[in-house]
C-alpha positions in Angstrom: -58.1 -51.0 0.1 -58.7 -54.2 -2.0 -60.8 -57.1 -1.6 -58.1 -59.4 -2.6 -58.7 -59.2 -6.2 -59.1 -55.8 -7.1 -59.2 -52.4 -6.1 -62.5 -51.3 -3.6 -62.1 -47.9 -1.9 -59.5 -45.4 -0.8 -59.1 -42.7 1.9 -56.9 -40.0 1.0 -55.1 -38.2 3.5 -53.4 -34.7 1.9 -50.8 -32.4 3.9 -51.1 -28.6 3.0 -48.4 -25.8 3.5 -51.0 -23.9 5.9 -54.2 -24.2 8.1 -55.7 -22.0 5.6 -55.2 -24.3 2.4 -56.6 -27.6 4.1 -59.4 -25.2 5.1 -59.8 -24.4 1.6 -59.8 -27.9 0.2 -62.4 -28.7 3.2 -64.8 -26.1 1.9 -64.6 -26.8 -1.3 -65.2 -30.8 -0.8 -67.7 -30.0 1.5 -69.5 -27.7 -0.9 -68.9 -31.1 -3.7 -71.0 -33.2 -1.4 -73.6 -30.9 -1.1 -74.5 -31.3 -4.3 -76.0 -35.1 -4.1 -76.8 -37.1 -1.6 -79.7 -36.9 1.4 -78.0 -36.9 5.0 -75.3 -34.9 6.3 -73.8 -34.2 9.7 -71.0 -31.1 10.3 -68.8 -30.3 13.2 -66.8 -27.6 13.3 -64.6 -26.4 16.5 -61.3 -25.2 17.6 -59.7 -25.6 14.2 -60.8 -28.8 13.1 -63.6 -29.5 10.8 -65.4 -32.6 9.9 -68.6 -33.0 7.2 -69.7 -36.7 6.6 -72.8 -37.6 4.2 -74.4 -40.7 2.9 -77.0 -40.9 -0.3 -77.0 -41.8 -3.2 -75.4 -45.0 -2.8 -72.6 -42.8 -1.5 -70.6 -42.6 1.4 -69.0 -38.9 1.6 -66.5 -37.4 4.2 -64.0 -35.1 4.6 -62.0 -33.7 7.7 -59.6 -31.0 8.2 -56.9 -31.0 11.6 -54.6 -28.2 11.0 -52.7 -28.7 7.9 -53.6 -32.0 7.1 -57.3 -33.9 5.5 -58.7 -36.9 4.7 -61.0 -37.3 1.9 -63.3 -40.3 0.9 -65.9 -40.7 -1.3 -66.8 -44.2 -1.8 -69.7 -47.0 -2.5 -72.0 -47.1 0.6 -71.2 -50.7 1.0 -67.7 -49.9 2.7 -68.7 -46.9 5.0 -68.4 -49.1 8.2 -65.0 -50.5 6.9 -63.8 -46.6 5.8 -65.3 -45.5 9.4 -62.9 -48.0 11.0 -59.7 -46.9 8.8 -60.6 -43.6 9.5 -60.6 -43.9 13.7 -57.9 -45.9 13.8 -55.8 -42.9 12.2 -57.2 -40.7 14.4 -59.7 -38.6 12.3 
């Protein structure tokens, strides 16, 4: 997304062959975000995963529906603007 001017944030969303692979990207950003930042929250059921965090100045998240995720990881300043992009896809 831009401001008008410049570039501010992005969400990327990725489409894997199999469950397994966007599993394995999940874990593996998840793990990522683990290593900074001070507040987390995790849900996993019935195939979908979703890991959010915020610190740092950061805001983290990452969620996995079958074979498809969405990634950010973005100044804290546009979490509520992300969080809006991110339920109006669905995620």
């Amino acid at each position: 997304m831009t401001d008008g001017t410049s570039f501010v944030w992005q969400v990327d969303f990725c489409r894997f062959p199999t469950a397994e692979e966007a599993r394995t990207a999940y874990t593996s950003s998840k793990e990522a975000f683990d290593e900074s930042s001070d507040t987390s929250s995790c849900t996993e059921f019935n195939g979908q995963a979703t890991y959010e965090k915020n610190g740092d100045g950061k805001f983290m998240y990452v969620s996995q529906v079958g074979t498809t995720l969405v990634y950010v990881n973005i100044p804290d300043q546009y979490k509520s603007a992300a969080k809006d992009f991110i339920s109006a896809i669905g995620y």
